[in-house]
C-alpha positions as a Python dict, from the first residue, in 0.01 Angstrom:
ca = {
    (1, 'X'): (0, 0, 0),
    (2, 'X'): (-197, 148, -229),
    (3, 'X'): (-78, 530, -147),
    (4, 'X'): (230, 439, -226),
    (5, 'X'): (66, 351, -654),
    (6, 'X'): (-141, 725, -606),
    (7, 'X'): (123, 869, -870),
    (8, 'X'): (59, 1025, -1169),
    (9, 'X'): (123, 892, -1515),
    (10, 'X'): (171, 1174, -1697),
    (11, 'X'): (-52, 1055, -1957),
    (12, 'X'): (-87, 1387, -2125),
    (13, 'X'): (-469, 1466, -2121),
    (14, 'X'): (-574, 1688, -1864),
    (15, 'X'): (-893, 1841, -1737),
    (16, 'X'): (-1067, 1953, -2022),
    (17, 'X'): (-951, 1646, -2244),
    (18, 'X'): (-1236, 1533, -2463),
    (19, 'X'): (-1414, 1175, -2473),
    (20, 'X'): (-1334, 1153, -2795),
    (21, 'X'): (-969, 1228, -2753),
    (22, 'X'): (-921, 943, -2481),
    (23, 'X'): (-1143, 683, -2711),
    (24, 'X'): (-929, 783, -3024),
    (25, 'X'): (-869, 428, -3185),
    (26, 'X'): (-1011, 220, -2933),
    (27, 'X'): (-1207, -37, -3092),
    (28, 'X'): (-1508, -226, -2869),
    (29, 'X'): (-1628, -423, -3147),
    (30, 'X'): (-1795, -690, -2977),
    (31, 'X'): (-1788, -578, -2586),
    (32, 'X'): (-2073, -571, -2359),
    (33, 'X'): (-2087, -261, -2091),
    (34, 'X'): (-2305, -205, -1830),
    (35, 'X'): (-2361, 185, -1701),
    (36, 'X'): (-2534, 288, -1465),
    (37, 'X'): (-2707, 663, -1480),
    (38, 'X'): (-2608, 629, -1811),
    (39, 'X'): (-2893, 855, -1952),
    (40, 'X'): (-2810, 1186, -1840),
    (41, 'X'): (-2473, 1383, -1754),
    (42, 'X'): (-2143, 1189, -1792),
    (43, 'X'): (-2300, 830, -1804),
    (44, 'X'): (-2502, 1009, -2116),
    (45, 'X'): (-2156, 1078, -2258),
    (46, 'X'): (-1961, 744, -2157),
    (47, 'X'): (-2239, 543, -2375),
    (48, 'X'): (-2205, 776, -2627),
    (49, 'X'): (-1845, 718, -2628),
    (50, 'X'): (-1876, 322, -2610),
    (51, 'X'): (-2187, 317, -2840),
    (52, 'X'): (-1953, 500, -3105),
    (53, 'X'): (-1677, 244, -3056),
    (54, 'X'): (-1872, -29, -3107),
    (55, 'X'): (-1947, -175, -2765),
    (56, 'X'): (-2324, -275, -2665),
    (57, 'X'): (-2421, -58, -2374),
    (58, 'X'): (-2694, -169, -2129),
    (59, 'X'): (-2831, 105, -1906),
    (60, 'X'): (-2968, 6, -1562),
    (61, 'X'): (-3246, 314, -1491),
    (62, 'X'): (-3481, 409, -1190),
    (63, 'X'): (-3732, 513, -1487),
    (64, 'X'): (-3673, 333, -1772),
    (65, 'X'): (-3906, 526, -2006),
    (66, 'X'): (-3709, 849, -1936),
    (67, 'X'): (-3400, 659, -2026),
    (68, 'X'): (-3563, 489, -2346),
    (69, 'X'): (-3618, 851, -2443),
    (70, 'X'): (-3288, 1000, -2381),
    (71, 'X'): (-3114, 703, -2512),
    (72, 'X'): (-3330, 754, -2852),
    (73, 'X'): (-3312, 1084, -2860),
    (74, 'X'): (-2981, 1094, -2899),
    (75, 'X'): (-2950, 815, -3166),
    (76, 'X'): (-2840, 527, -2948),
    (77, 'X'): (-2897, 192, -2974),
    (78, 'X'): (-2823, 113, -2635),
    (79, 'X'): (-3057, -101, -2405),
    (80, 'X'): (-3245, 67, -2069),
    (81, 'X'): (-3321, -198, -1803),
    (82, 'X'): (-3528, -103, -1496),
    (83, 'X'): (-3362, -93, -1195),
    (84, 'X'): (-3380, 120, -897),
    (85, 'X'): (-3025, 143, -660),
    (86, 'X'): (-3274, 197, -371),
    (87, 'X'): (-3453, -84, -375),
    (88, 'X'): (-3180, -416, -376),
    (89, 'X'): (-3486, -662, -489),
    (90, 'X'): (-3475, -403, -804),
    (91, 'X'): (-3095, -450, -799),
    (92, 'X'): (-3075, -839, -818),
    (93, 'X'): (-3367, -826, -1083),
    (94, 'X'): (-3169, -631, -1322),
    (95, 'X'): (-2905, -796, -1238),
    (96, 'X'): (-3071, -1166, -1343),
    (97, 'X'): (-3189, -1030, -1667),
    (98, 'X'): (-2858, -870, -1782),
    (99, 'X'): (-2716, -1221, -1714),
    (100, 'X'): (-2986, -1417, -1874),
    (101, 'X'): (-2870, -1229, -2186),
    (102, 'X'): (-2528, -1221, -2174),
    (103, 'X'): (-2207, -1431, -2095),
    (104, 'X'): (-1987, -1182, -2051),
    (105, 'X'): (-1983, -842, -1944),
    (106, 'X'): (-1613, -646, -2038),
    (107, 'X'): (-1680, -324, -1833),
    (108, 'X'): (-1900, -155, -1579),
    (109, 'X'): (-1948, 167, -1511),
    (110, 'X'): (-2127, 230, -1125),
    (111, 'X'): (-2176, 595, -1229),
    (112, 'X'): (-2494, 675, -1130),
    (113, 'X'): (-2572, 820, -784),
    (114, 'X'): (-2737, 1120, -595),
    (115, 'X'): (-2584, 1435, -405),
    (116, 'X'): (-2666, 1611, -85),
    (117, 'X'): (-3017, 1542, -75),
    (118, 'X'): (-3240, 1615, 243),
    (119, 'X'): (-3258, 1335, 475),
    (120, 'X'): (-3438, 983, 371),
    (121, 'X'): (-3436, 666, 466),
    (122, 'X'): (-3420, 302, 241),
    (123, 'X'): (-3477, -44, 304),
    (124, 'X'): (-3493, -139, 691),
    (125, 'X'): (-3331, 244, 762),
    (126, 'X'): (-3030, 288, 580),
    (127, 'X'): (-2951, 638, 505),
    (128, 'X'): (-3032, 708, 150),
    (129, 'X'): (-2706, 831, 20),
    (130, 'X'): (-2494, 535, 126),
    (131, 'X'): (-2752, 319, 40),
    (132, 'X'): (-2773, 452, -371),
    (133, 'X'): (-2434, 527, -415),
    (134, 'X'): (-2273, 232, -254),
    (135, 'X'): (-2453, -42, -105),
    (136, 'X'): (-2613, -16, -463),
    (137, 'X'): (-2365, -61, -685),
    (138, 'X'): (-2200, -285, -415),
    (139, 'X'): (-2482, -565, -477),
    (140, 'X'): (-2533, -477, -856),
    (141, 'X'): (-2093, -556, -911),
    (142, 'X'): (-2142, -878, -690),
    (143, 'X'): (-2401, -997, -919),
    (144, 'X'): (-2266, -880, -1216),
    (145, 'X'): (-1900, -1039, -1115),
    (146, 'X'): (-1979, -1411, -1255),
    (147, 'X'): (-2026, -1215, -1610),
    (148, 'X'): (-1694, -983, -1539),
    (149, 'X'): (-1472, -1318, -1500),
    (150, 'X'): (-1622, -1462, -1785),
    (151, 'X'): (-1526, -1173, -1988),
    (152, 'X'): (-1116, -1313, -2026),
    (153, 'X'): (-1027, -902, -1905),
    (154, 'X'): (-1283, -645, -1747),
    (155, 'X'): (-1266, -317, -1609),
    (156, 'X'): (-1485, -213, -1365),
    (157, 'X'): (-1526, 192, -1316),
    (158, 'X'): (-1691, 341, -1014),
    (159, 'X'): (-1784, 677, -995),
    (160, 'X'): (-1636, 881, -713),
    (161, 'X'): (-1565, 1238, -593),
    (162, 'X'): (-1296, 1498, -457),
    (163, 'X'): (-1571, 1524, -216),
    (164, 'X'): (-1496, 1193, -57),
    (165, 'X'): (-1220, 1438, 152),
    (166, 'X'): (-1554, 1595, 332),
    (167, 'X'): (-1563, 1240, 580),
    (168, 'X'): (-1400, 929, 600),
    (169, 'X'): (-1658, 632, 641),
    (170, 'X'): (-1837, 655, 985),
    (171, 'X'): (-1785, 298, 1091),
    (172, 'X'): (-1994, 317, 1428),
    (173, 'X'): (-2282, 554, 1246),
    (174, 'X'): (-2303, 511, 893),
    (175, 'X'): (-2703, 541, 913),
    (176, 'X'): (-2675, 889, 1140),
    (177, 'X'): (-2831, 725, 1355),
    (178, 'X'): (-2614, 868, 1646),
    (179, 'X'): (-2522, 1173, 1531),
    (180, 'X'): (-2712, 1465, 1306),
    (181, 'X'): (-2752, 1408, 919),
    (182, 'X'): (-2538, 1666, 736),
    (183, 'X'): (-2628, 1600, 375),
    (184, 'X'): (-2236, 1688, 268),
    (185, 'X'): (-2095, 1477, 526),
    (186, 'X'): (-2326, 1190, 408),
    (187, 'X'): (-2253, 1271, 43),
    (188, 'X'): (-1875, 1280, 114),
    (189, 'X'): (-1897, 934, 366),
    (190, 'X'): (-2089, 729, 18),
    (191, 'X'): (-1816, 896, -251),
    (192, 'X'): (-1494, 761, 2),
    (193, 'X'): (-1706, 426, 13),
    (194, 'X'): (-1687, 418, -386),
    (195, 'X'): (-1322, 448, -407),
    (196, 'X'): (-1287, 211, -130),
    (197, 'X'): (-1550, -51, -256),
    (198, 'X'): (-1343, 11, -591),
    (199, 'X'): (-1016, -34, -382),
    (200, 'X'): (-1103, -399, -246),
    (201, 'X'): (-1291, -523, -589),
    (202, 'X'): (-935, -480, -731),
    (203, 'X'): (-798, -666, -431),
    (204, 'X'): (-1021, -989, -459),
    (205, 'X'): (-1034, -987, -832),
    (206, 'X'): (-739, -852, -1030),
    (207, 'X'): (-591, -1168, -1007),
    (208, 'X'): (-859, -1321, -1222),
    (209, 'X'): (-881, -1072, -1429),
    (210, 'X'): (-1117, -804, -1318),
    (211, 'X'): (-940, -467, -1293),
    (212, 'X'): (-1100, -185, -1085),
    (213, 'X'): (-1075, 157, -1009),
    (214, 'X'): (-1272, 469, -905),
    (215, 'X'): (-1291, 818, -1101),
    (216, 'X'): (-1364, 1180, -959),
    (217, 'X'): (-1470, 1300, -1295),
    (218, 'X'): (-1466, 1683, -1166),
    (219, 'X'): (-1664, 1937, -1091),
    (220, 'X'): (-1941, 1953, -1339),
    (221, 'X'): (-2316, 2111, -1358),
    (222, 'X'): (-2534, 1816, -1388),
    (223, 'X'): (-2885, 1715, -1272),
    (224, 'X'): (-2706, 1534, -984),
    (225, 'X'): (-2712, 1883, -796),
    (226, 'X'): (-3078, 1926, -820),
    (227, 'X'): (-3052, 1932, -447),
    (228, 'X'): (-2801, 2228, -383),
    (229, 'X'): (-2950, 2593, -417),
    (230, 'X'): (-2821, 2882, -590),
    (231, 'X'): (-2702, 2991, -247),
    (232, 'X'): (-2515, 2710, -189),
    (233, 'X'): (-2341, 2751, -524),
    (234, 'X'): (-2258, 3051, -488),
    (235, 'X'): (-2139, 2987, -145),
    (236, 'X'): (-1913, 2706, -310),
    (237, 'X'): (-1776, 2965, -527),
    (238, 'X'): (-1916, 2826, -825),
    (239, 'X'): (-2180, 3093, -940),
    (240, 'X'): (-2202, 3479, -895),
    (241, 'X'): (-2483, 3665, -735),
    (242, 'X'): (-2612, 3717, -1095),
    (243, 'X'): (-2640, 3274, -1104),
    (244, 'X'): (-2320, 3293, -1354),
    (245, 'X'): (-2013, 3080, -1349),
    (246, 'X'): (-1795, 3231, -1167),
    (247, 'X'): (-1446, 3341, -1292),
    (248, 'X'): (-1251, 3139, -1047),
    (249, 'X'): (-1499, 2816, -1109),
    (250, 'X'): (-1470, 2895, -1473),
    (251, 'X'): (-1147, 2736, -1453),
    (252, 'X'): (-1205, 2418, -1328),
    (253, 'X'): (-1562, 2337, -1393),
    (254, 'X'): (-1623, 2062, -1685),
    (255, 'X'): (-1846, 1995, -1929),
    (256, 'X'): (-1999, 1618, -1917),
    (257, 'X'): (-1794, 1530, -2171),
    (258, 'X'): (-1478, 1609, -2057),
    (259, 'X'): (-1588, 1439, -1698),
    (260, 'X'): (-1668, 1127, -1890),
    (261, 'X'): (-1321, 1127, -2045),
    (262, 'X'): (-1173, 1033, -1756),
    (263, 'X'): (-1396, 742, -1681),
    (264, 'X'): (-1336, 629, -2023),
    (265, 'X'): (-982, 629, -1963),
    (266, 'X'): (-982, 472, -1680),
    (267, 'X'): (-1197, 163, -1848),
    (268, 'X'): (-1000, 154, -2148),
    (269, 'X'): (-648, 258, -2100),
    (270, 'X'): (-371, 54, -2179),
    (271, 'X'): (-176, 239, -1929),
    (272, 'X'): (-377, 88, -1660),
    (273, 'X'): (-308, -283, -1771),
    (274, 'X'): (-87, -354, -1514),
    (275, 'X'): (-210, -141, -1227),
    (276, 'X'): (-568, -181, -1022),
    (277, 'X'): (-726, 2, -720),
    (278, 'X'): (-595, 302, -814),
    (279, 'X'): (-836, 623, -754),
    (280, 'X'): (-775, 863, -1117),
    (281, 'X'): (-902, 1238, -1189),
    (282, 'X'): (-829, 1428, -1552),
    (283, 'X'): (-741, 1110, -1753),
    (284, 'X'): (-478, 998, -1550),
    (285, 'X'): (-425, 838, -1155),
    (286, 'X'): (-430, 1107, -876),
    (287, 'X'): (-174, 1205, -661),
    (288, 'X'): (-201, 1208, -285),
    (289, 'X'): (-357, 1526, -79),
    (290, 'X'): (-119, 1744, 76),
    (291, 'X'): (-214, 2048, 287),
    (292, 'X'): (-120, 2275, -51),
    (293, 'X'): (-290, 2112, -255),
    (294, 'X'): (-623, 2269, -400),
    (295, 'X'): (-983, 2122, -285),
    (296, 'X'): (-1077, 2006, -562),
    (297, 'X'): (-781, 1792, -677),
    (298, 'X'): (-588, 1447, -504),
    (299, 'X'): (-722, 1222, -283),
    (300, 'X'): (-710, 1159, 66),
    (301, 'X'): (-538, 846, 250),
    (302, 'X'): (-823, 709, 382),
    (303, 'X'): (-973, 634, 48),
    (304, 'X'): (-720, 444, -61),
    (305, 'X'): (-647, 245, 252),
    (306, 'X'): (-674, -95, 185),
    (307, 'X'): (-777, -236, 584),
    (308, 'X'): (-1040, 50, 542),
    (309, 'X'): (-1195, -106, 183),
    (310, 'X'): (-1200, -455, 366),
    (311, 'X'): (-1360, -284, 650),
    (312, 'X'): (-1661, -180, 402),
    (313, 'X'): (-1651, -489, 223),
    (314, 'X'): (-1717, -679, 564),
    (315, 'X'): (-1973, -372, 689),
    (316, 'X'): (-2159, -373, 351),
    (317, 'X'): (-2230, -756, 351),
    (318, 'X'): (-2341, -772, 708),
    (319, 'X'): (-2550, -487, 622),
    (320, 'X'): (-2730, -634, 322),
    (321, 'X'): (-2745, -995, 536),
    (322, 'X'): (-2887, -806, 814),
    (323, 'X'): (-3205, -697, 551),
    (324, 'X'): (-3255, -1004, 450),
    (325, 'X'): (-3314, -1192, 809),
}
């Protein structure tokens, strides 16, 4: 059972370890990488970190010319590709042209996603979060896979959250269509559908190969919580009535870079070689939630239950079949 591999490595980095300190003497030199939301906040930082080991980096991006300019701006050669996680016809496009270019792809980050926002529906009604953060990604890595096998050794990295512990996957009502949308509930149901999604990846694929897990990266202020007001924040503890960082959150909260690190490590750790599935935090693999255990840290058993991730394997392809009757 996968619980039973949720124990830490003791790998030594923590939660403010650098980017650069996990990529230390990793060499890429010839490896293709695919990340999405890699323009801004920690996918910004993991292409840095790839870019500056050697690695092409593609970028899949809802507005390419946005991601042209960040990608530029910071002296990247890496390659934007339009692609929009709401729109699947998007998703198989980009999808066809990464693969008309390349063989092989060695790792892929599903990092990009969006966070509490108001209510909105994609494609014949799906609710918006699940829809971008999962069913997504979930197309994009099935696309994508032919290229990860071809690769001789992948990794496959997708992006979740501590705040997969606010709802387990609402198998009967995934849309809200029965019950009232609560934007953190929704948020919370998409980031235990990552780990999960990463969960069953690793089950159908390790074997040839493809290694996957999913990353809470930590609690960081990026334009992913456009959606949350001050109030909120401050609410959550992280800001003071003044907007500041609060002492307490001044603790835990990381900077971009150190939430990449742990994506990074997860994609390129050596320690990980003979492991798969596993759902990581602070550079190394998570430990199971216990009642004394802080919010913000562990992960809960139904995110790394593996009759749940084939479960939302078998939901998310009857879903996408579904849209295309």
């Amino acid at each position: 059972m996968p619980a039973e591999n949720q124990i830490p490595l003791k790998t030594g980095f923590g939660p403010h370890t650098a980017a650069s300190e996990v990529m230390e003497g990793v060499d890429l030199a010839g490896k293709t990488a695919v990340v999405t939301g890699g323009y801004s906040g920690i996918g910004l930082e993991v292409v840095k970190a790839l870019s500056a080991a050697g690695a092409e980096v593609i970028v899949p991006a809802r507005n390419k010319s946005r991601a042209d300019e960040a990608l530029a701006s910071n002296g990247l050669a890496a390659a934007a590709v339009d692609m929009d996680l709401a729109d699947l016809t998007s998703v198989y496009e980009c999808a066809a042209e990464i693969g008309d270019a390349h063989n092989a792809i060695h790792f892929l980050f599903n990092n990009a996603g969006i966070m509490a926002c108001p209510e909105a529906r994609v494609g014949p009604g799906w609710e918006k979060q699940f829809a971008v953060n999962h069913l997504g990604h979930f197309v994009l890595a099935r696309e994508l896979m032919p290229y990860l096998l071809n690769a001789g050794g992948a990794r496959m990295v997708t992006t979740s959250s501590v705040a997969h512990k606010r709802s387990k996957i609402h198998w009967d009502d995934v849309n809200f269509e029965k019950e009232p949308y609560d934007k953190w509930v929704a948020y919370g149901q998409s980031k235990t559908a990552n780990a999960l999604f990463a969960l069953e990846v690793n089950n159908r694929r390790s074997g040839e190969g493809v290694k996957s897990f999913s990353v809470h990266p930590g609690p960081i202020l990026t334009p992913i919580m456009r959606h949350i007001t001050k109030e909120e924040l401050v609410l959550m503890g992280w800001l003071t009535e003044d907007g500041e960082v609060s002492e307490e959150a001044k603790g835990y909260i990381k900077t971009p870079d150190q939430g990449a690190a742990s994506l990074l490590w997860a994609a390129t750790s050596p320690l990980l070689d003979d492991r798969g599935g596993e759902y990581c935090e602070d550079c190394d693999i998570a430990a199971m939630s216990t009642p004394e255990e802080p919010r913000w840290r562990n992960v809960a058993e139904w995110a790394v239950d593996d009759a749940g991730a084939e479960r939302l394997w078998e939901l998310s392809e009857a879903m996408i079949l579904s849209a295309q009757a």
